[in-house]
N, C-alpha and C positions, 0 to 999 in steps of 0.2 A: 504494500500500500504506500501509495507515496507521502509526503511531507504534510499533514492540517494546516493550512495557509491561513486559517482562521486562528489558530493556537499554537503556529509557532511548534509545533513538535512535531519530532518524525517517527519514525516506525524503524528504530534503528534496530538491528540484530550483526552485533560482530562474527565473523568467523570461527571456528571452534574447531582446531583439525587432530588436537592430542598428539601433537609431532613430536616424535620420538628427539634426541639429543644426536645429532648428527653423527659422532664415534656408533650410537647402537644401531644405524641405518647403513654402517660399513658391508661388504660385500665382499669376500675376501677374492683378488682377480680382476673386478673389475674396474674400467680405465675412462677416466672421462678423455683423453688423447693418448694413444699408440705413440710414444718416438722411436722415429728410427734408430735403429745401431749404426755405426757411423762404419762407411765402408774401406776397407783394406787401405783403397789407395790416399783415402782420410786418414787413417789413422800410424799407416807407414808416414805419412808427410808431416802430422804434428804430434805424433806419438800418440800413450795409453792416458788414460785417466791416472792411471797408477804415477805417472809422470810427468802429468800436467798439473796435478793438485800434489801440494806438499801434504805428508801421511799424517803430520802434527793433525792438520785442519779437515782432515777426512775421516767422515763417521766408520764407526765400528758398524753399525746395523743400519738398516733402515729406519727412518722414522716413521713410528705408526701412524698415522695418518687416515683418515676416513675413507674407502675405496667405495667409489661409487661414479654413475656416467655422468654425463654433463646432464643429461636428460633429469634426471635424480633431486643432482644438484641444484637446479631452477626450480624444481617442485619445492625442494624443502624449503629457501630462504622467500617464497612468495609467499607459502603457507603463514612460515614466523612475519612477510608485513604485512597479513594480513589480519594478525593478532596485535596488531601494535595499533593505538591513535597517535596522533600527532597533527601537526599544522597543514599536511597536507590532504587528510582525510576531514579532521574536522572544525570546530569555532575552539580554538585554540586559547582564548583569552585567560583560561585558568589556570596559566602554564605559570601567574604567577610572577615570583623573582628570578625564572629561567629565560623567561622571554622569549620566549620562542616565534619571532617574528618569521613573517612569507619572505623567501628569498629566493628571486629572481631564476627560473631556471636556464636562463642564459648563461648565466655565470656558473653554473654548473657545467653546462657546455666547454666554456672555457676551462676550469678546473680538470676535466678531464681530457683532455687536448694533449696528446702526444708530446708535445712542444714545454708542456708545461711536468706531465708523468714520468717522462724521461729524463730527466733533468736529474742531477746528481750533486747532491752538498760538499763535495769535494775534486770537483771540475775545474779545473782553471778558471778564474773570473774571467779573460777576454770571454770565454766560451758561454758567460751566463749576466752577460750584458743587461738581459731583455729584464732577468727577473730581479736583478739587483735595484734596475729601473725601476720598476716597479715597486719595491721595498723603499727606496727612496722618498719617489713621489709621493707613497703612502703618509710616509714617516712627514712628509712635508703638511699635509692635511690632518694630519694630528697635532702638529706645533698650530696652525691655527687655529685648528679648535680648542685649545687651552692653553696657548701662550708660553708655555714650556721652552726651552732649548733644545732638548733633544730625546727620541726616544726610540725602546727595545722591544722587538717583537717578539723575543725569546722566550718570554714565557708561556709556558701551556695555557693560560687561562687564568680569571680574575683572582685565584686563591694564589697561584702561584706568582704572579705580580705583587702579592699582598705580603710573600717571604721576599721575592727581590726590594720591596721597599725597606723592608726590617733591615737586611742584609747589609744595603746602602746607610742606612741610619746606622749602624751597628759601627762598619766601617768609617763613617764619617767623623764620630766621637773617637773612634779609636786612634784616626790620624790628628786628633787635634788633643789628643793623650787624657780624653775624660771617661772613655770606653767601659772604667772601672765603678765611676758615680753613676754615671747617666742609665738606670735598669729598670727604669717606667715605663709604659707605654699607655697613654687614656685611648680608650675608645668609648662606644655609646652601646646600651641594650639592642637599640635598632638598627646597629650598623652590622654589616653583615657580619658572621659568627667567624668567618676565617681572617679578619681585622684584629679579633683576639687569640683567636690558632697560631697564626704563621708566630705574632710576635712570642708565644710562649714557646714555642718549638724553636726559637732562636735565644730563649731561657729568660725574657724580659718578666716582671713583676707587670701585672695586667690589672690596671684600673680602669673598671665600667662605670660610667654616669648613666643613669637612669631619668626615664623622661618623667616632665612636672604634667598639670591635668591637661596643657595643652599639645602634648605627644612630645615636646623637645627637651632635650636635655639644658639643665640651666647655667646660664653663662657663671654664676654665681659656686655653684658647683663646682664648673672646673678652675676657676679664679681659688679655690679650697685645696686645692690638691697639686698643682703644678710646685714643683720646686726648682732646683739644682740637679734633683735626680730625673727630670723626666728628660725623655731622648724623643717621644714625638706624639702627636696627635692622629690617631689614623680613625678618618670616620667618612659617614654615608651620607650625602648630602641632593637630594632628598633622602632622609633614611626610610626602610622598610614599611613605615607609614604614607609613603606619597608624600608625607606635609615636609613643603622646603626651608629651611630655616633660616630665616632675616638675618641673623647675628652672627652666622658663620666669618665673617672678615671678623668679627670685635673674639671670638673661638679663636681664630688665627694668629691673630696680633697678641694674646695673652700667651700661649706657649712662645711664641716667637719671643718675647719678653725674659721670660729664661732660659733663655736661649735654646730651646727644642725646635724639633725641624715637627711639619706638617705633613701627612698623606692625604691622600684626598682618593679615595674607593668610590670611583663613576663608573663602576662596570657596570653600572644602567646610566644613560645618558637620554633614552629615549625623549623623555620632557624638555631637557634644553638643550639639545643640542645646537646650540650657534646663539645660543639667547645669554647664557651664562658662560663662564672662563676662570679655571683654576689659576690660572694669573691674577686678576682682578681682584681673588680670594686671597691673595698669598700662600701660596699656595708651594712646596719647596717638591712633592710627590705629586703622580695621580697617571690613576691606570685607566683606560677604557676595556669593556671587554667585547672585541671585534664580533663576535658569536650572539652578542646581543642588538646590541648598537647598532652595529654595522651590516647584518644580514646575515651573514656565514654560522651555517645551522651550528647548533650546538652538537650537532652529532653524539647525544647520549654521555655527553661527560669527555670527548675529546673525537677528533679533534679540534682543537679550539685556538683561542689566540688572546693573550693579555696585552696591550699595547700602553707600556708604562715611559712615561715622561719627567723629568727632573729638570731642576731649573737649572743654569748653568756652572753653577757652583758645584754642583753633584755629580755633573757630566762624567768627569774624571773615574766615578766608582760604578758607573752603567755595566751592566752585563755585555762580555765581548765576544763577537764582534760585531760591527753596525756596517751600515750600506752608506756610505759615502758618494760623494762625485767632488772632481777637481779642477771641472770645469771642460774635460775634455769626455773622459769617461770614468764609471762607476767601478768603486774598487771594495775589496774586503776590510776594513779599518778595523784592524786589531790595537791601535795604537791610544790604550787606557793604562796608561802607568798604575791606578791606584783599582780598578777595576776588583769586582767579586768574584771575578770570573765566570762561569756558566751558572743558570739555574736548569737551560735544559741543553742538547745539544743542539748546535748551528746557530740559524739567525731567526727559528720559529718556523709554523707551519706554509707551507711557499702558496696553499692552494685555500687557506682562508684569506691569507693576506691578497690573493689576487680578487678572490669575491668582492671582500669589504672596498680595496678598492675600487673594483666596476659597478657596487652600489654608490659611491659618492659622485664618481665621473657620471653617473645615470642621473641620479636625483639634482645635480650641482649646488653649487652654495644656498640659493633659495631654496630648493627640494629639501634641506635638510633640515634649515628652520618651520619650514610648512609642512614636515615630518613631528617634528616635536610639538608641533602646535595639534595637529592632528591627535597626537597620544593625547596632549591633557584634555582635547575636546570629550573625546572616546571615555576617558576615564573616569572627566565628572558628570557623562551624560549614564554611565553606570553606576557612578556614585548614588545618582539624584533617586533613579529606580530599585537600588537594589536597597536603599534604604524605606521603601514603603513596601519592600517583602516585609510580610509577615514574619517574626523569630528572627528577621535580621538587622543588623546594625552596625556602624564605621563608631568606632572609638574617637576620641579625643577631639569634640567639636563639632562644628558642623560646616567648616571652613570646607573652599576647595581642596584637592589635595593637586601632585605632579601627575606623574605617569603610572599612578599605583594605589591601592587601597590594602589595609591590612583591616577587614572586615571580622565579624564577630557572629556566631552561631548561639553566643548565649544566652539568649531570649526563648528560642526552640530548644534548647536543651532544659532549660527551668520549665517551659511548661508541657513539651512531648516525650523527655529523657531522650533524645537523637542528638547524637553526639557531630558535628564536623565532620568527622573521619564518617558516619551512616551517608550525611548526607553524601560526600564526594567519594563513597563506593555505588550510589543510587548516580549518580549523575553518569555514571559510564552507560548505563541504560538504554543512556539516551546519546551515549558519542560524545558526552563532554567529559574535560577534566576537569578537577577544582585544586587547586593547592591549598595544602591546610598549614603553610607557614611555617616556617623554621622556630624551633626549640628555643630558647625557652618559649613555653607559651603564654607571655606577659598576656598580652589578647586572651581573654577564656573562650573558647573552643573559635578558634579564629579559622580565618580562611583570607586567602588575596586573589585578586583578581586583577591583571595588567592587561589591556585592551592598545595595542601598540598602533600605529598608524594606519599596519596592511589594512584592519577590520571595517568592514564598512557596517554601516547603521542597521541595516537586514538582517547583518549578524551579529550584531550584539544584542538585536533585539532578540533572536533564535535561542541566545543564553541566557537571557533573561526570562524567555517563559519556558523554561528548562528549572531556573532556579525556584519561579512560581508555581509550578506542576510540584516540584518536589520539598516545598513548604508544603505547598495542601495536603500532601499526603501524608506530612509528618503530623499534622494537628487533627485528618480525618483516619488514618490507617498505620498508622505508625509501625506496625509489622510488617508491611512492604517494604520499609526501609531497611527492618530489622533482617531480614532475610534476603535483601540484594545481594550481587546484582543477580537480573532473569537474564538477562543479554551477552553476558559478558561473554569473552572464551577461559575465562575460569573463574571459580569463585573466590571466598577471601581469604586473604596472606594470613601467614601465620605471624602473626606480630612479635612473636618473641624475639629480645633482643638479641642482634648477632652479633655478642662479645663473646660468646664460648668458640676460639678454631674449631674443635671436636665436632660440632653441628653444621658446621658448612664447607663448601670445598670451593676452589675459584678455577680449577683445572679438570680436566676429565682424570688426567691418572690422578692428581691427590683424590678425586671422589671413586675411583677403582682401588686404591690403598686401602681407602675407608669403606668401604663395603664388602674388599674380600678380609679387610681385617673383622668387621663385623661378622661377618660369616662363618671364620674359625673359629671368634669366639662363642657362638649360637652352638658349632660344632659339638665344642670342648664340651660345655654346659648341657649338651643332649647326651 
């Protein structure tokens, strides 16, 4: 049955194929391609395998590996996206602080372009002109959209930008010989959780400001805590609530006062992009995260791309090496005396970086402002509706927010018992996600919603009576909730947490270890 054009809701039923684990669908023999043996007069003229590969770097066995045809092969992985949502099946808006915005399938085209596939990270630079060009130009569009000096595309993604800032701060005190005092770091509740990860994993002491009734953290606050010992401010500006915060420059100016350096964590820029500038802020860090911002899917957690900027005082300790030009042509610039050295290998992913920039040459300087303008339209025309759902509600105010809302299910949960996590297993039903918001859960039974520029009004409206259908049900039937999903291709996770190794595996053999180990000892015990 097709789509209620009246109610906005479809008649959705995902996939459901029970597909085995690719190793258990092996075949033993069979070959998705036959290669030839190379013949006599091949292998009289450049010898044996035994003698072209040195025996150091040559397997002992085979590697097991899944036997199966090519035929096989394409059944299985259409089956698994056929079990998966995402942006390009459906109203994606609940994807949250992932962001998962529509990216252009052109530039996929380009990303998988021989020209660009081929290409090899340790090729002679004459020979990789085209892509270093390109790394460049990027890095040129990123200094003016935040005024920075210079920046790294090296890092995998917004978390990992968030250890290169530490890193550099780390470094920074260490060459001005305070590396020993300076072992603070503030952040904010609602700035994102790996703001306080990276720097503790870099061994800093971690102080959080928590927000006052209007969702920001108080300037008063951090004016209490700053000393001699703090080495930097790293925070989210809009933080995780959408709401942007007026005082950030008067934020700035007080650690900078004792002498601590600034990070500035915009791996969502969606809302201002071109409107605002971590210059103007004072701003001494600040990373974009190309995967969001910029188009280039998040691909599930990598590949991705952090693109972090430093002011020019910090250039020196940048992750090496960067993409230069000298006015004639583009070279490898390893040349950072005081540099951190790598966070990942090379110069970052070649095939986000070429996305993010055919999204900005696409959209141009205006496209990009009339993007961010787009998000905040989007976000407070879901703001305005989702707050006259029933059991729902936006915390701290009733101001606009940026590009984002950290919403609240605790009205429906005091008077149906349906938790956040009921509703956004009930909303796959219907083909949507809902994000239920990163831990701590300051928000009681929260949820976000980010509505980025691709969306148009049809679909937000399609999520919106998705989010309506599934309040009603919560206040009239509340055991439809309790027993989703009907639709899905499986039912619900097992939520237990995955801090025991013993109960998980991340490999096919450690999960064959653990199963024939389980199985001797079922043996033993029979």
């Amino acid at each position: 049955m097709a789509m209620n054009m009246e109610t906005k809701l479809r008649n959705f039923h995902q996939a459901k194929w029970d597909e085995p684990i690719i190793f258990e669908l092996t075949s033993p023999g069979e070959r998705g391609i036959l290669i030839p043996e190379a013949e006599a007069k091949v292998v009289a003229e450049s010898g044996s395998l035994e003698t072209l590969v040195p025996a150091g770097i040559r397997r002992k066995k085979r590697p097991a590996l899944p036997e199966m045809s090519q035929m096989h092969v394409l059944r299985h992985f259409m089956r698994l996206s056929q079990m998966n949502m995402g942006a390009d099946f459906t109203v994606d808006v609940g994807q949250g602080t992932c962001t998962m915005k529509y990216s252009p399938k052109i530039n996929e085209r380009y990303a998988n372009h021989p020209k660009l596939t081929e290409l090899h990270p340790l090729q002679d630079e004459s020979t990789v002109q085209g892509m270093l060009e390109l790394t460049y130009n990027l890095e040129q569009y990123m200094k003016e959209l935040s005024g920075l000096e210079r920046f790294t595309f090296q890092p995998g993604g917004g978390s990992q930008a968030i250890l290169a800032m530490t890193s550099i701060c780390q470094a920074y005190f260490e060459s001005k010989g305070e590396g020993h005092k300076r072992d603070e770091i503030i952040t904010t509740i609602f700035s994102h959780p790996s703001d306080a990860a990276a720097a503790a994993v870099k061994g800093y002491k971690i102080i959080t400001l928590y927000q006052g009734e209007n969702g920001l953290p108080d300037l008063e606050a951090l004016k209490a805590v700053v000393s001699d010992r703090t080495a930097a401010l790293f925070i989210t500006n809009p933080e995780d609530t959408g709401i942007y915060n007026p005082e950030i420059e008067a934020f700035v100016q007080t650690v900078h006062e004792v002498g601590g350096l600034c990070g500035y964590d915009q791996a969502n820029l969606n809302g201002i992009i071109g409107i605002t500038r971590a210059k103007e802020a004072g701003f001494d860090m600040s990373f974009f995260n190309l995967h969001k911002t910029f188009s280039a899917p998040h691909g599930c957690g990598g590949p991705a791309g952090g693109a972090l900027g430093v002011s020019e005082e910090l250039v020196r300790f940048l992750p090496k090496p960067l993409a230069s030009f000298d006015g004639e042509k583009y070279y490898i610039d390893s040349d950072l005396k005081d540099s951190i050295g790598k966070v990942r290998n090379f110069m970052g992913v070649a095939p986000v970086i070429l996305k993010a920039y055919g999204w900005i040459r696409a959209v141009g300087a205006e496209g990009l402002v009339e993007a961010a303008r787009v998000a905040v339209l989007n976000n407070n025309y879901m703001l305005k509706h989702i707050r006259e759902i029933r059991g729902a509600d936006a915390s701290f105010g009733d101001g606009y927010r940026i590009e984002q809302v950290r919403y609240s299910w605790q009205q429906l949960y005091e008077d149906t018992g349906i938790t956040s996590e009921d509703v956004s297993i009930r909303m796959a039903d219907f083909g949507m996600h809902l994000w239920s918001s990163h831990h701590p859960f300051i928000v009681p039974q929260p949820f976000t919603i980010e509505p980025t520029e691709a969306y148009s009004k049809a679909e937000l409206d399609e999520y919106l009576a998705v989010l309506r259908q599934v309040s009603h049900e919560a206040y009239t039937n509340p055991k439809m909730l309790k027993n989703a999903p009907y639709n899905s291709c499986c039912h619900r996770v097992n939520n237990e947490p995955l801090d025991n190794p013993e109960k998980w595996a991340i490999t096919w053999r450690s999960y064959q270890n653990k199963w024939v180990k389980e199985e001797c000892v079922v043996e033993e015990l029979a």
